[in-house]
C-alpha positions as CSV (number, residue, x, y, z in Angstrom):
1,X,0.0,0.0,0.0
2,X,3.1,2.7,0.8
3,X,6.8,2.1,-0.2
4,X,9.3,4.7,0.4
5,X,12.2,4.7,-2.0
6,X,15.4,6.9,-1.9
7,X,16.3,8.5,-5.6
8,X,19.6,7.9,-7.4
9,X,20.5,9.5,-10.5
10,X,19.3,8.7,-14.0
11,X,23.3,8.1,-14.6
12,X,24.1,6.0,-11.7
13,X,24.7,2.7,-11.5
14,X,21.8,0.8,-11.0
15,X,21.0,-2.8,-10.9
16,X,18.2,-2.4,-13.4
17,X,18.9,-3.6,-17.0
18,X,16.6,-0.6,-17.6
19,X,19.1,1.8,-17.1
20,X,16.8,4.4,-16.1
21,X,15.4,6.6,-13.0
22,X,13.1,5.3,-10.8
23,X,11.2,8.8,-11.1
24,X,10.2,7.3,-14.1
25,X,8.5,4.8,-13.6
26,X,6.1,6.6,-10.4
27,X,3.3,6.8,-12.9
28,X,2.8,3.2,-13.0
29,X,3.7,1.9,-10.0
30,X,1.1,4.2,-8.7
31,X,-1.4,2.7,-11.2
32,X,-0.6,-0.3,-10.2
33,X,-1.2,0.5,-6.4
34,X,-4.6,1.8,-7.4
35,X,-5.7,-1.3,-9.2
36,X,-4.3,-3.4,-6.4
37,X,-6.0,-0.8,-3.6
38,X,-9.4,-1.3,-5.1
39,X,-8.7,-5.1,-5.7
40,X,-8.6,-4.9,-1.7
41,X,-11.9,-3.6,-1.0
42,X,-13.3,-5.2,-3.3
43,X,-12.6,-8.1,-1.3
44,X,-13.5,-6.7,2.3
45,X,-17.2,-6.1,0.5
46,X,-17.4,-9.6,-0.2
47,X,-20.6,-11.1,1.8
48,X,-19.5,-13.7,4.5
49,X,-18.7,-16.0,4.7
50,X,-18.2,-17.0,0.9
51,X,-20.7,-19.5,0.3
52,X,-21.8,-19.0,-3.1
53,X,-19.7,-20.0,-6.2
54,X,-19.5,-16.4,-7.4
55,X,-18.5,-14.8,-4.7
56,X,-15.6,-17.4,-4.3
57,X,-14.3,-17.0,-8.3
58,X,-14.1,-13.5,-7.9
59,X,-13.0,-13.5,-4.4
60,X,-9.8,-15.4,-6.1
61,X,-9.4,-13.0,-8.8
62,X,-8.9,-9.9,-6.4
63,X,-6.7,-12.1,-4.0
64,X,-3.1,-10.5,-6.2
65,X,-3.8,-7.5,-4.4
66,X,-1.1,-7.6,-1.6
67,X,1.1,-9.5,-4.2
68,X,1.0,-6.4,-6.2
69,X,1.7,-4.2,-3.2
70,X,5.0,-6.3,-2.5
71,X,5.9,-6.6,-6.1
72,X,5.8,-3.1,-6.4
73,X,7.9,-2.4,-3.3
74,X,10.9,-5.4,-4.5
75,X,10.8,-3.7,-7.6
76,X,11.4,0.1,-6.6
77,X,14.0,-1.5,-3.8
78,X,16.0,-2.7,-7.0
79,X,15.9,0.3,-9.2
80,X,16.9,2.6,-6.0
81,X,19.8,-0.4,-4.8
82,X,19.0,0.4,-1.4
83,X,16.5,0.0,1.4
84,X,16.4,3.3,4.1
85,X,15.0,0.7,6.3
86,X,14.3,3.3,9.4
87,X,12.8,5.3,7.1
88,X,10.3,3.0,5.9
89,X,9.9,1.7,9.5
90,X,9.0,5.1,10.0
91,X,6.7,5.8,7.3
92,X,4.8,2.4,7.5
93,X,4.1,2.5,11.5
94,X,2.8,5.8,12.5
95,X,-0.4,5.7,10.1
96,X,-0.6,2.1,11.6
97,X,-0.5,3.3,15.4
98,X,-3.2,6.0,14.5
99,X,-5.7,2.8,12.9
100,X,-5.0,0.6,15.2
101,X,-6.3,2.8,18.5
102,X,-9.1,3.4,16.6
103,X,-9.9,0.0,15.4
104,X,-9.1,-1.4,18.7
105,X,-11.6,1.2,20.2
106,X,-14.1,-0.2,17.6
107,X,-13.5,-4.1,18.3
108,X,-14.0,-2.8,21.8
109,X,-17.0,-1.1,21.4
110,X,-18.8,-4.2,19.7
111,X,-16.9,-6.7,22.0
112,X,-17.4,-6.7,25.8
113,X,-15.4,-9.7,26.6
114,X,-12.6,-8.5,24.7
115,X,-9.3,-9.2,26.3
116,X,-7.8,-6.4,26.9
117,X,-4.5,-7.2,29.0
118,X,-1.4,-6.0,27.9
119,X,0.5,-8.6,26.4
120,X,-2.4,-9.3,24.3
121,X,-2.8,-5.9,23.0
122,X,1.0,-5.8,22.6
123,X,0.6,-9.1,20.1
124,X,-2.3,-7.5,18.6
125,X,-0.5,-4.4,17.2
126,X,3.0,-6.6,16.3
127,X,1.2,-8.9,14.5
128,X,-1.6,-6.3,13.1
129,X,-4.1,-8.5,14.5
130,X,-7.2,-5.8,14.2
131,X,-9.3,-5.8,11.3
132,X,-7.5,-6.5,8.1
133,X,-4.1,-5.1,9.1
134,X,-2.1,-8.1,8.8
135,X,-0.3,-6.7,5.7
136,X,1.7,-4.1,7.9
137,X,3.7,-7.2,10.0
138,X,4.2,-8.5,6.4
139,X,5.0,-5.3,4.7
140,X,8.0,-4.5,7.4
141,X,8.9,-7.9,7.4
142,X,9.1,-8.0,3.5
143,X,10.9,-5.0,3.8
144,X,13.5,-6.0,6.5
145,X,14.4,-9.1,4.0
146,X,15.1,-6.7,1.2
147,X,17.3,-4.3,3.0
148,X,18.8,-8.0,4.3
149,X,19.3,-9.2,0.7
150,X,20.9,-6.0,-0.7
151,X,23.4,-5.5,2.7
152,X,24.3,-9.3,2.2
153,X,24.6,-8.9,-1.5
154,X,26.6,-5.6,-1.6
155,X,25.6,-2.9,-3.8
156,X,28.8,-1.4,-6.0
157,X,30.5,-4.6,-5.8
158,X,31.3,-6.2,-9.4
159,X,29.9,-8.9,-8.1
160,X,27.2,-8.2,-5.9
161,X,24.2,-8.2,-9.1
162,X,24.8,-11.9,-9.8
163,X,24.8,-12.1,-5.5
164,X,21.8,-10.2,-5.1
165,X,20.0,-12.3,-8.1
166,X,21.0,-15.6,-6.1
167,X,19.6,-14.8,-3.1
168,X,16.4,-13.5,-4.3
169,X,15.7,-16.8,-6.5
170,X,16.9,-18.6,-3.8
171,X,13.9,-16.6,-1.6
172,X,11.3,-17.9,-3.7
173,X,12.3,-21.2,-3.2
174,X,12.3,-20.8,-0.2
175,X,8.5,-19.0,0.2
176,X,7.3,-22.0,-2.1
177,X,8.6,-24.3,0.5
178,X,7.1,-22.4,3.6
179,X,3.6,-22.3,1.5
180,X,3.5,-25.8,0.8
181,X,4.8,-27.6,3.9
182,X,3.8,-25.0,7.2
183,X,0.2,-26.3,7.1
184,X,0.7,-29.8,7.4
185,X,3.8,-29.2,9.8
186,X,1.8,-27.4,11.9
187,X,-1.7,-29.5,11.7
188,X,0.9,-32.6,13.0
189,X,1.5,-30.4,15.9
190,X,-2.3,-30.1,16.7
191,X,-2.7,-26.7,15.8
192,X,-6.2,-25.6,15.4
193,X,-8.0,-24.3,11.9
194,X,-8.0,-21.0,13.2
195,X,-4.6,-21.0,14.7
196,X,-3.4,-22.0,10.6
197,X,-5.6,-19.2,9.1
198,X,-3.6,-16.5,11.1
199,X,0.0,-18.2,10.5
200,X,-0.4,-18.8,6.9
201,X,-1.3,-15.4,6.5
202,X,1.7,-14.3,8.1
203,X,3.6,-16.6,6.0
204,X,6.6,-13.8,5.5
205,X,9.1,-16.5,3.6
206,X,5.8,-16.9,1.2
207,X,5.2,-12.8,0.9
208,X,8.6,-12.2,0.2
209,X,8.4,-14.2,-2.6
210,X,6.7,-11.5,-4.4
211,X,9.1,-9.1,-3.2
212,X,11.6,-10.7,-4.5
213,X,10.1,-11.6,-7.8
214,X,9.5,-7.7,-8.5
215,X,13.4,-7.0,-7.5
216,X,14.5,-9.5,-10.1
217,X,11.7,-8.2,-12.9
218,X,13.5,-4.5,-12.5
219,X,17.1,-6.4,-12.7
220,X,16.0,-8.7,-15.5
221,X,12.7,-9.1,-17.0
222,X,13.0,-7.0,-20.7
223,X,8.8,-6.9,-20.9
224,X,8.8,-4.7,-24.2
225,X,8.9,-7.8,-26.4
226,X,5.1,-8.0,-27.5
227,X,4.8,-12.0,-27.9
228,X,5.8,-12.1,-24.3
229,X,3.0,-8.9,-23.2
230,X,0.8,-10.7,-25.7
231,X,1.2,-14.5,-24.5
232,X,1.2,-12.9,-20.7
233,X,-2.9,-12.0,-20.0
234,X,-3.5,-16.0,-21.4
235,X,-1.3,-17.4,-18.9
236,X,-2.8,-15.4,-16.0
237,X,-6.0,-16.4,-17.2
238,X,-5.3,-20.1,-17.2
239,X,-3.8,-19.4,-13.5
240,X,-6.6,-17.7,-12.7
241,X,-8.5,-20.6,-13.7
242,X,-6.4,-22.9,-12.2
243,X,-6.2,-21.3,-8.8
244,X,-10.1,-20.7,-8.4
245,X,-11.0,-24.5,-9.9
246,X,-8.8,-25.3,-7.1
247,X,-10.5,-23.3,-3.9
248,X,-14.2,-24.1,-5.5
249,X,-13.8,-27.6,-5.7
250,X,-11.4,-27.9,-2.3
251,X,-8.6,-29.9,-4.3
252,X,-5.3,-30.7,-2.5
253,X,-4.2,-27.3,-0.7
254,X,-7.2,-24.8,-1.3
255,X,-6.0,-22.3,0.8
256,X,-7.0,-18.7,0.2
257,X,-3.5,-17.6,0.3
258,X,0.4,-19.6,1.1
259,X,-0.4,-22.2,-1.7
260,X,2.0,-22.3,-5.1
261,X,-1.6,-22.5,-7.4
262,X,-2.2,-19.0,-5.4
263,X,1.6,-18.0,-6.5
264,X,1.2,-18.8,-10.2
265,X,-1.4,-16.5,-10.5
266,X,-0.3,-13.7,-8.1
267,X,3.0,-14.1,-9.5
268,X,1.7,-14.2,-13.3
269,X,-0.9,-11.1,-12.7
270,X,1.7,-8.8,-11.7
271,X,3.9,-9.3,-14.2
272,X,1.2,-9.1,-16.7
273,X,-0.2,-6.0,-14.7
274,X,3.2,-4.0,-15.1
275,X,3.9,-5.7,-18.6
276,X,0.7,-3.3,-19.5
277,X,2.2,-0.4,-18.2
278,X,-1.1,1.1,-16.2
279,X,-1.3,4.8,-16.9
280,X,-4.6,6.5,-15.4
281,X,-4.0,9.4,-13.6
282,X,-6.8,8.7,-11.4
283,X,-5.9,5.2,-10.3
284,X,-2.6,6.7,-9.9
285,X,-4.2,9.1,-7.1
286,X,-5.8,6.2,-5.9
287,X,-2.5,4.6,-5.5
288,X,-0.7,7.1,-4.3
289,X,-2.9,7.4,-1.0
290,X,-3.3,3.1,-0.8
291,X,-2.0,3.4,2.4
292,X,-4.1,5.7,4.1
293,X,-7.2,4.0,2.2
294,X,-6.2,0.3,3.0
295,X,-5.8,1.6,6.9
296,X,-9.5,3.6,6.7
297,X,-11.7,2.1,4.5
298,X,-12.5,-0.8,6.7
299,X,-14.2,1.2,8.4
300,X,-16.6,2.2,6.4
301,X,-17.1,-1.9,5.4
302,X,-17.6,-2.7,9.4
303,X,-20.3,0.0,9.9
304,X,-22.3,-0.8,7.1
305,X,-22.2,-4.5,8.1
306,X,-22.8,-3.7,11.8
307,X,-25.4,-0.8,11.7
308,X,-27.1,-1.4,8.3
309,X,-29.5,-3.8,7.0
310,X,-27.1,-4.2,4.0
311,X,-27.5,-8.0,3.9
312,X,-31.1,-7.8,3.1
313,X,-30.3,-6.4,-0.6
314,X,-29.0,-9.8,-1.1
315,X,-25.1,-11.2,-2.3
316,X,-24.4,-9.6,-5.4
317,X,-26.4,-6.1,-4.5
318,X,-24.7,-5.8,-1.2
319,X,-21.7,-6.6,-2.7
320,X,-21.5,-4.0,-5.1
321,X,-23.4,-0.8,-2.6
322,X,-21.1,-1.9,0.2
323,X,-17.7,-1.6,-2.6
324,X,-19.4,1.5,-4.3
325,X,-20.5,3.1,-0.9
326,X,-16.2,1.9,0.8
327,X,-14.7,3.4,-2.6
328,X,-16.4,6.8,-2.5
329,X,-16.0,7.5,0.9
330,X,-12.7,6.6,1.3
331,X,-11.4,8.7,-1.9
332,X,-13.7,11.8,-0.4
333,X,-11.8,11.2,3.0
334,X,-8.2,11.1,1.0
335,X,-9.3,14.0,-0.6
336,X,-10.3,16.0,2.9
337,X,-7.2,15.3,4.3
338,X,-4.7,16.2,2.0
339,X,-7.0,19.2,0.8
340,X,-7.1,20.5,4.7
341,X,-4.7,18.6,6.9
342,X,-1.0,19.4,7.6
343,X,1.8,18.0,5.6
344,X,2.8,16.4,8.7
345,X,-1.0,15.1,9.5
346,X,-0.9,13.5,6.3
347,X,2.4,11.6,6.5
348,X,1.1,10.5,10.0
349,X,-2.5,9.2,8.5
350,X,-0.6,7.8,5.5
351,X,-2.3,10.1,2.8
């Protein structure tokens, strides 16, 4: 939803075959975050829990979403050739802090016999258990293994590119692993079906993987050829189709998210997504403020499931007032704050 990247110069040396600034390529990253930001609440507006067949296939379509996110990230990490890890540290948990008091105020509010000691609250905000906010542990996780891969591979060392390359293939081996073995590792242990939901979405070897696959595109990946942008959408689409046939029909590991039919797809729609080069200057607002929508917009999606009679419109109706009603709101809230708030407010609510 956010990545922070420091400059170089168009004439430095960079580990992109690219060759060229990352200023240059803003516009479509930003796209990109606003497609993947809008992939996200499309998801939250989902009716629970996903019962019908629809709601599941398109459920799987938005699911690249944070895949995009971290894609995005490992490929600005690569074209910079650095990670100002405090910075990002910075930039990521301060918006958090201010959600999460007022989400945990909200669970609060609707929850009685919520525990409220400290070492539980203390878990809760590591692990972003509130809400949805599980992608902030990944995001600074994902972005502590970057800054780990490029110290470890040396930037400005002759041979630090083929180093860097290594360790990064090496990661997705690695996530691939993690996604296919954790959940029977951990179910041999006894661990409970809810206990598994909340690891595997943690899974930060898994997550990385897309971090890692976006350092190597910018390092590798020559995406002008137009067989490969034109053969690209096809093989999504067959992952796509793959990866949903799988979570419909429950067939070996169906999980919504650490499984390698999920990676194929993920992996496969961002590529795709950035071989398209995304251009729209309003989804590139959008993306621009993903961070301060993915932290706010919930929100919106909680009240209208806890004080409306939403459900009543039926699956597909709900679906689309509750997306409609979380996408308008949130972009007139981005809007307020940036048109009225402080420089410094808006950096500290991630707009």
């Amino acid at each position: 939803m956010m990545t922070v990247v420091e400059r170089i110069p168009a004439n430095a040396g960079s580990l992109s075959v690219a060759q060229a600034p990352a200023r240059s390529r803003d516009g479509i990253i930003d796209a990109m975050r606003g497609i993947a930001i809008l992939m996200v609440i499309g998801i939250h507006s989902l009716p629970q829990p996903l019962d019908a067949i629809w709601a599941k296939s398109l459920d799987a379509a938005l699911r690249p979403c944070v895949p995009v996110f971290l894609f995005a990230s490992g490929y600005l990490t690569a074209l910079s050739g650095r990670v100002p890890f405090a910075k990002r540290l910075k930039a990521a948990l301060i918006p958090y802090a201010i959600a999460f008091v007022a989400a945990y105020a909200y669970m609060a509010l609707h929850n009685p016999a919520m525990d409220h000691r400290i070492g539980t609250t203390l878990a809760r905000f590591a692990l972003g258990y509130v809400f949805v906010y599980y992608y902030v542990f990944v995001y600074v996780c994902c972005t502590f293994g970057l800054w780990l891969v490029f110290a470890v591979g040396g930037t400005g060392q002759p041979a630090s590119r083929k180093r860097i390359a290594a360790l990064l293939i090496l990661s997705i081996g690695c996530g691939l692993l993690a996604g296919s073995y954790l959940d029977p590792a951990m179910s041999r242990l006894g661990a409970s079906d809810a206990l598994l939901d909340e690891v595997r979405v943690r899974d930060i070897p898994f997550w990385f993987s897309f971090a890692a696959l976006g350092a190597l595109t910018a390092m590798f990946a020559d995406l002008s050829d137009h067989n490969m942008r034109r053969a690209l959408p096809g093989a999504t689409l067959a992952a796509y189709m793959f990866y949903a046939a799988v979570r419909i029909l429950g067939l070996g590991d169906a999980a919504t998210y650490d499984s390698t039919a999920f990676f194929l797809y993920a992996a496969l729609f961002c590529v795709a997504l950035f071989a398209v080069q995304p251009s729209s200057p309003l989804l590139g607002w959008f993306g621009s403020g993903s961070y301060f929508i993915y932290l706010w917009h919930i929100f919106i999606v909680m009240l209208l499931r806890d004080h409306t009679t939403l459900h009543q419109l039926g699956g597909i109706a709900s679906f689309a007032v509750c997306g409609g009603l979380a996408i308008l709101l949130s972009a007139a809230a981005l809007l307020a704050v940036r048109q009225f708030a402080s420089a410094r407010l808006c950096r500290w609510l991630g707009a």
